[in-house]
Structure formats: C-alpha cells, structure tokens
C-alpha positions in Angstrom: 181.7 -100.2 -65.0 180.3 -103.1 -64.6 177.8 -102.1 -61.5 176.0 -99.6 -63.8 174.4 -102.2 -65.3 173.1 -104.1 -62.6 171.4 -103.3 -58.7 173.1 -103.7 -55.6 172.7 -107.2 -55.6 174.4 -108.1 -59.0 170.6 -108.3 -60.9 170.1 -107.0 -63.7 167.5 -104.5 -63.1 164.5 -105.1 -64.1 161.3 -103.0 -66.2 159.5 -102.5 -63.6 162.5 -101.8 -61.4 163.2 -98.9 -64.5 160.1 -97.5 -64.3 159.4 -97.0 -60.8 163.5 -95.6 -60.7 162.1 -92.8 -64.0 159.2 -92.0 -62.0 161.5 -91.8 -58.6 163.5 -89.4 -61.2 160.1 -87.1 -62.2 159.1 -87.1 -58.4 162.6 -85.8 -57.3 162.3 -82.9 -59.8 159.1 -81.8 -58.7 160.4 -81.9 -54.9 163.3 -79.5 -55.4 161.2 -77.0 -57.8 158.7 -77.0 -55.2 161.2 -76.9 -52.3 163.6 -74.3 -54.0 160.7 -71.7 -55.0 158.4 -71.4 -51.7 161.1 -71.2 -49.4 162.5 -67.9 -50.5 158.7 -67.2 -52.0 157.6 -67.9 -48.5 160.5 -65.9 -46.7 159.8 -62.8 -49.1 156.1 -63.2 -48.0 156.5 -63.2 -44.3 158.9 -60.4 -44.2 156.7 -58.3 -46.4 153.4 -58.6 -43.9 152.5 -55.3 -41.9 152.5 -55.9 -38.6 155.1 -57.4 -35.9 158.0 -58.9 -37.6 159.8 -62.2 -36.1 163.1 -62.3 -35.5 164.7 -63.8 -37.8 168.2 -64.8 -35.9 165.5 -66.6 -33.6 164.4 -68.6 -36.9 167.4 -70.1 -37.9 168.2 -71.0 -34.3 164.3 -73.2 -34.3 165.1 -74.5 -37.9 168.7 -75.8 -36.7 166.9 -77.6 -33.2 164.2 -79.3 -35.4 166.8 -80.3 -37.8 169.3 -81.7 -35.0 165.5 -83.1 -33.3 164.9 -85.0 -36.6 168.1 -86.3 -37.4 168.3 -87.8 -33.6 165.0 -89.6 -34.3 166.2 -91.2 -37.7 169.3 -92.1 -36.1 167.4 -93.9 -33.4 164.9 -95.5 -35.9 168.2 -97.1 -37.1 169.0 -98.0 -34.1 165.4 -100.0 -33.5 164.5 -97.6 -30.5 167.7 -99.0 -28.5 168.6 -95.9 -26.5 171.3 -97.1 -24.8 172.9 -98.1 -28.2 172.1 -94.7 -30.2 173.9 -92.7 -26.8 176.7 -95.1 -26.6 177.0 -94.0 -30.7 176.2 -90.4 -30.9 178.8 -90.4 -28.1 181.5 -91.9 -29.9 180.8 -90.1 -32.9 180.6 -86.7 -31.3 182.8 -86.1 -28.9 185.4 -89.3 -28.7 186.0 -88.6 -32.1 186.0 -84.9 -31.4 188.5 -84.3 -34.4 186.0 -85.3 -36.8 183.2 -83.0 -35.1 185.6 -80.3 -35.0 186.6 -80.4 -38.7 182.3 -78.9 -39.1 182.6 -76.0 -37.1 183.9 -73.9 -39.8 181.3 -75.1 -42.2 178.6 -74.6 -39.9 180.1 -71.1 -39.0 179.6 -70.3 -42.9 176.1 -72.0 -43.2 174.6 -70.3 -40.2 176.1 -66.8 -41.8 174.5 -68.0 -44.9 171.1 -68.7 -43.3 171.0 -65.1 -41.6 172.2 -63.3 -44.8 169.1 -65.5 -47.1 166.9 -63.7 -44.8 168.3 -60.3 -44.9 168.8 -60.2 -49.1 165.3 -61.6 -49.6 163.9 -59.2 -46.7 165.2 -56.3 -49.3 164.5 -57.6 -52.8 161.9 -59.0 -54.8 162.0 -63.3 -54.6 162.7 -63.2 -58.5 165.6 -60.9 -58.6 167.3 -63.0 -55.6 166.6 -66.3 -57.2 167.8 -65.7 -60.2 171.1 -63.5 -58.4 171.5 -66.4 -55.9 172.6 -68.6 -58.6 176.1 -66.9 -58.3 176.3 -69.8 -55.8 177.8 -72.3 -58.7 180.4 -69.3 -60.1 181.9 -69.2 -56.8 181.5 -73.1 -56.0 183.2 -74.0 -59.3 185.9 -71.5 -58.5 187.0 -72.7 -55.2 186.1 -76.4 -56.6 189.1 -75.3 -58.9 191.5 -73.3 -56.5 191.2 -75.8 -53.4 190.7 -79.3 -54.9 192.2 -79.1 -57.8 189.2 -80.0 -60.3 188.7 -78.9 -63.9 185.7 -77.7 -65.8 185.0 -78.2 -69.5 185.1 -75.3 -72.0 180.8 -75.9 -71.9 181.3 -74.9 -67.9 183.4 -72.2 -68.2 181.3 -70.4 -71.3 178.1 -71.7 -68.5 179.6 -69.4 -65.9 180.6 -66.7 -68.0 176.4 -66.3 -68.8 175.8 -66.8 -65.6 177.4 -63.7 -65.0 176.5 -61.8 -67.7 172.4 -63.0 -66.7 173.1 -61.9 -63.3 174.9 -58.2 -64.2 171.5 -58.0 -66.5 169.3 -58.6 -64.0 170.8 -55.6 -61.3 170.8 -53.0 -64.4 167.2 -53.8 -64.5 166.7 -53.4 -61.0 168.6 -49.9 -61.2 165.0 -48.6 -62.2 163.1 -50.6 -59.4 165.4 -49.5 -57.0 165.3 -45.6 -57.2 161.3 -46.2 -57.9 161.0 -48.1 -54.4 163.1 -44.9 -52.6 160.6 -42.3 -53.9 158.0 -44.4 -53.0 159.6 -44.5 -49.6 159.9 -48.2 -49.6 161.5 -49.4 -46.2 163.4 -52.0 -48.3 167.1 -51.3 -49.1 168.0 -52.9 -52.5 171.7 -52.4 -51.9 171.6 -54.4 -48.5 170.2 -57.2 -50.2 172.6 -57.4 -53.0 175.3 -56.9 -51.1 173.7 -59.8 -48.6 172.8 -62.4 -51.5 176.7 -61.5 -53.3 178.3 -62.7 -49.5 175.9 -65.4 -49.1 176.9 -66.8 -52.5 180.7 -66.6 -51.4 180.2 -68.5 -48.4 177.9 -71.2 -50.1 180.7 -71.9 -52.4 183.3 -71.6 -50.1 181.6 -74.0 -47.5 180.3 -76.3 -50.0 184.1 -77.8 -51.1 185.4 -77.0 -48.0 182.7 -79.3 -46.0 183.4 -81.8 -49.3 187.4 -81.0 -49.0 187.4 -82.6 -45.3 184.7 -85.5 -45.6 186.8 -87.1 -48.4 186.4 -90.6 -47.6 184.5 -90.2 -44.4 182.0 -93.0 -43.6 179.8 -91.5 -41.3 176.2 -91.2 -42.9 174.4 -88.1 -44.4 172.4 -87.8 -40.7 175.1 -87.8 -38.3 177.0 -84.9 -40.4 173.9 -82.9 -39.8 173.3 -83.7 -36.1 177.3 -82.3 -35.6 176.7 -79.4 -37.7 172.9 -79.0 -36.0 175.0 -78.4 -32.8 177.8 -75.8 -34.1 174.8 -74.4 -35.6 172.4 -73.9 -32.8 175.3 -72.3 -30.6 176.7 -70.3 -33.2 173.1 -69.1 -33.8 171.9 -68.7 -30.3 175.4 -66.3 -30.2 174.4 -64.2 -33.1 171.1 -64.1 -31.8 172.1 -62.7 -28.6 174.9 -60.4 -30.2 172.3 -58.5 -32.4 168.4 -59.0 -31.1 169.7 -59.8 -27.7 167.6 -57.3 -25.7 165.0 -57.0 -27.6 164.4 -61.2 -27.6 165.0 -61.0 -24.1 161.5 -58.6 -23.6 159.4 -59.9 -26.5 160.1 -63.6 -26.0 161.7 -65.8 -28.5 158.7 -66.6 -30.4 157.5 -63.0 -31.1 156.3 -62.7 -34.3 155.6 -65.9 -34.9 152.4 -67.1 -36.8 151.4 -70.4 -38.5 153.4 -68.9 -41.8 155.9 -68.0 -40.2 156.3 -72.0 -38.7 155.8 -72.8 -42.3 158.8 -71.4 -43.3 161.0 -72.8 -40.6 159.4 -76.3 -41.2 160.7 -75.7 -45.0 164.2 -74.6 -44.1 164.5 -77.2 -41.5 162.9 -79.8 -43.2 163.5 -78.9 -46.9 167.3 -79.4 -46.8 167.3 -82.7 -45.2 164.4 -83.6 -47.8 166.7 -82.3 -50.5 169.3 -84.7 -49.3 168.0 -87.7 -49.7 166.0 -86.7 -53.2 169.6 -86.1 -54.8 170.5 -89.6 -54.6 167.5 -90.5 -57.6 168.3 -86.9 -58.9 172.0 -86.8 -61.2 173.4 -83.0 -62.6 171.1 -82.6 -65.3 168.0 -83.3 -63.5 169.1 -80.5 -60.7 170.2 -78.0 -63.1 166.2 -78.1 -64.9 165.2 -78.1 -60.9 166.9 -74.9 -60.3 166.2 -73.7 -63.8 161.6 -74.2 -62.8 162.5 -72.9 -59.2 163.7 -69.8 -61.0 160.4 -69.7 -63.7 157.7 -70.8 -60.8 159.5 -67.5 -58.6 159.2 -65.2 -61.4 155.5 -66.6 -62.2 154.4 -66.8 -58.4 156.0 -63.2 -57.5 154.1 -61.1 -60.4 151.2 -62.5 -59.1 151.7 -62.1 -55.3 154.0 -59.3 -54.8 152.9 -57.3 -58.5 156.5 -57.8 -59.5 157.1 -56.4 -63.1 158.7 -58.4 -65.6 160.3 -56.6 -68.4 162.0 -57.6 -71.5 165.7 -56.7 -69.5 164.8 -59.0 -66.6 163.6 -61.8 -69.3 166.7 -61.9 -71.3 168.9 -61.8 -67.9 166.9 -64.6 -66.7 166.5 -66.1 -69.8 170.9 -66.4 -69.8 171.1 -67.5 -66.3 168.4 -70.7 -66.7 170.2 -71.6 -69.9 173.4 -71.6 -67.7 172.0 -73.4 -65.4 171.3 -75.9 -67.5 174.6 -76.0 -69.4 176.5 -76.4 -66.6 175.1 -79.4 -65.1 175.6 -81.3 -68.4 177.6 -83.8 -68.2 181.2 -83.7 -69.5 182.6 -85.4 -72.7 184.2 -88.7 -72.2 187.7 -87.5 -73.0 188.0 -84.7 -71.9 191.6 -83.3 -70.8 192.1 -83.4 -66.8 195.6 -81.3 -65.3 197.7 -82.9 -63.2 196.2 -84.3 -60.0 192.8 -83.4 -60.9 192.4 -87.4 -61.6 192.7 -88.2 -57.7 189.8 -85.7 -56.4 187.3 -85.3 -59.5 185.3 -88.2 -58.0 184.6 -86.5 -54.9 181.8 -85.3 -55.6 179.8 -88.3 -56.3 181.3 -89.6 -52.9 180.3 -87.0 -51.4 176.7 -87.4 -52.9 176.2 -91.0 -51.7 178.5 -91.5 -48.4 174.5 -92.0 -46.7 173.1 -94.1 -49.1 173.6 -97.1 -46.9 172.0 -95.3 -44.2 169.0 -94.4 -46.2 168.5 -97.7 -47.7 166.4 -98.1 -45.1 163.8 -95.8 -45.9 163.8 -95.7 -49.6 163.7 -97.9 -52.5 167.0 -99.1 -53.9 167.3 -97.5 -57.3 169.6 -99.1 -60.2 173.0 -99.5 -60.4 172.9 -97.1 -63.8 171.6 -94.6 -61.8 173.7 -94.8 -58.9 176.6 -94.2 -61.2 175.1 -91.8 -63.4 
C-alpha cells in the first residue's frame, strides 16, 4: 500500500526517523520481557512469603481502581484539564451510549475471572511451569479466532499449535515428579488447583480476547475509554467476588491486610503493566511479541531457579524448548498467497484494527512511527 512507505503526513520517512522507530522496536521488546516475567515472578514471590497473606480478591479490586484512576487522568490530559468537557464526554460515552458500555460487561466478567484465577495457579505452582503452561492462551485464542470470526491460520500455525501442545503436555509429566515430591514434603501448595486454574484462565483469555475484538469491530472510541468502561464492570464485578468469598474475613482485617510495599508492587504492575503493554504494541508487530513472550518464558525459568531453587531438568528443557519455538512460529507472518475460506477476507483485518483503533489518541504522547511500521 502506498502508506507503508511514507508517515502520516505523506513524507517519506526519513534515517533518522528509521532509527529512532528500530530503536522504539528494541525498547518495546525489552518492556514486555520485563513486564511479562516479574509480574507472575513477583505474584509467585509474594504468595510464597511466611507470614500474613493479602487477599488477593482485594488486589484485583485496587489494580482495576488505579487502572480506571489512570485512564480518567489521560483522558483529561486530552482534554487540556477542561472538566466540564471530559464529564460532559465520559458521560456520553458511558452511559448515553449505554449499548456500547454494555457490550464490555461480558469481557470484563471474563477478565476479572482471569485475574483471580492468575493468582490462584501461580499461588500453587512454580512461576516457570505456569509461564510456559500459560501459553495455552494462543491455542485457545486461535481456536475461537477460527470458530467465531471466521479466520484462517496457515499450515506453519496450525503445526505452531500442535507444539505448543505437545511442550505444554511435556512440561505437566515433568511436574508429575515435583508434585508427589511437594506432598511428602507437606507442601501447602496444590499443583492440581493450579493447573486446573491456569487451563480455565487460558479458556477465558481466548474466549474474551475475540469476543472483546468480535464487538469493537469498527468502533472509534480510543484504547483508554475501553478501559475506563471495562475498569468499572471490573471494579464491581470484583468488589462482588470479593465479598462472595473473603467477605467476612475483609470485613475484620480491613481491606489492606497483608499488604506490604511488594505487595503494592505487584498491583502497580498488573495495573500499570497492561495499559503500558497497550500502547508498546503499536511499535511492536507479531514477530517482535512472539520473541517477547518467548525471553519472558527464559528470564522466568532463569530468575525462578535462582529465587525459588526451582529444578530444571532435561524433560522441562525440551517441553519448554517446543513451546518457545512455537511461540515463535506462530507469530510469523503468513505467506503472501496464502488460501483464505469463504468470508474469512471480510474479518482477517480485524486484528490490526483492533491493534490501532487508539493510535490517534496516543499520538499525543508518543512519537509517530513510520507508515511501514504501522502496516507491518
């Protein structure tokens, strides 16, 4: 197309313009390794510490107010500070247009499941074993992608997902071992809750993910009002599954029980990190995500035998081993002819609007990157 060869503006781009866009390209990488691995390295950490425990419900509930808290502020940045104008539009846009909100409650339903269920898996296995399990996430997303939209995958994909499996099945008959070790050592951990946890959280990732892209499909509204309407399905749906199972106990202990400067950490990084994420993947196409998640899974393994003596043997490594290359095979890009079915034409380039329905709202913040980029 002929935008892929120029910026926003028609220019050509120029070297300078290239090189600060490759260097935007390394610095995106490095954000989502980073943001990827201490998250759950962090979560495995705090919920591992003797002592008083947090409650965890109570955690998703503060990560979903500080998300709602920061998207407000961006949206009022925007805005220049006019509060009267940022009401009068958060008004319109949330409940006027209460259609539109209402389409995100089942999304955020899923998401705040999802958030409870990352904390109860890696709260019962080892940071490693759930990173490299989690990455079930892309079986299921490509296959609702291809039951409710409609989309095809290449015959690279499909053999991607079929290692990804096969990594993934290695990885639990390695843990077999671990497991009935961490019962005679009377280990309050319970490695079946957690893989039963990370196996539902992976379902409703993928569902949720092409659902939430299935009913955006030429939406306009920007990358930071979609969070603010989730943000406030989320807080209530999380406030109610707070109350439904730590109820009494939050209403002795306080809210905040538990809570220590690492444990703030890792609410900053859920809260924080996903929004980060968000606007990182606009400099960041397929390939560059799939070697993201590919380190994430290497700096857990590395960081884990270190800080939680977890034992790498040559079972784990080959799982592993499949599931990065899988990874990485899947986010490749496919060949220019390939066969599509019937229909598939009309929603493959979803995705990509998906991606960048906010770039006009974050122009504002960061550098404009190439038109090659953009379309890459």
């Amino acid at each position: 197309m002929a935008a892929g060869s120029s910026t926003g503006t028609g220019e050509v781009p120029t070297r300078s313009q290239t090189e600060a866009n490759r260097k935007l390209k390394y610095i995106s990488l490095a954000i989502l390794v980073v943001q990827n691995a201490s998250l759950i390295l962090s979560i495995r950490y705090v919920r591992t510490l003797p002592g008083d425990r947090f409650f965890t419900t109570s955690a998703v509930v503060m990560a979903e107010v500080l998300k709602v808290t920061t998207c407000l502020l961006i949206i009022l940045l925007q805005k220049r500070f006019n509060v009267k104008e940022t009401a009068c539009f958060l008004l319109d846009s949330v409940v006027f247009q209460y259609k539109d909100t209402l389409k995100l409650a089942v999304p955020s339903l899923i998401y705040t499941l999802q958030n409870n269920l990352q904390y109860v898996a890696i709260s019962n296995l080892p940071a490693a074993t759930f990173q490299v399990t989690y990455q079930l996430k892309i079986l299921t997303t490509a296959l609702f992608s291809v039951l409710m939209l409609r989309k095809s995958l290449s015959r690279v994909q499909w053999v991607s997902l079929l290692l990804l499996f096969a990594g993934v099945a290695i990885v639990q008959v390695q843990q077999e071992g671990n497991k009935e070790a961490a019962v005679a050592d009377g280990s309050s951990q319970n490695y079946s809750v957690g893989l039963v946890a990370v196996v539902v959280s992976c379902l409703s990732s993928g569902f949720a993910g092409v659902y939430f892209e299935r009913i955006l499909k030429g939406s306009a509204a920007s990358v930071w009002m979609r969070n603010v309407q989730l943000g406030v399905f989320g807080t209530a749906l999380g406030l109610l599954g707070m109350w439904w199972n730590d109820g009494g106990a939050v209403a002795r202990r306080g809210f905040l029980f538990g809570y220590t400067g690492m444990v703030w950490c890792v609410i900053l990084n859920q809260a924080f990190g996903g929004l980060l994420v968000a606007v990182v993947v606009k400099y960041a196409d397929n390939i560059l995500k799939g070697f993201a998640t590919s380190f994430s899974i290497i700096v857990s393994t590395v960081m884990s035998i270190y800080l939680f003596s977890f034992h790498v043997d040559l079972l784990f490594t080959a799982g592993a081993g499949l599931v990065i290359g899988a990874v990485y095979m899947y986010s490749l890009p496919k060949a220019p002819g390939a066969a599509l079915p019937p229909g598939a034409a009309s929603s493959s380039p979803a995705p990509q609007t998906l991606r960048t329905e906010g770039s006009g709202q974050m122009e504002a913040f960061l550098p404009k990157c190439s038109g090659k980029e953009k379309g890459s």
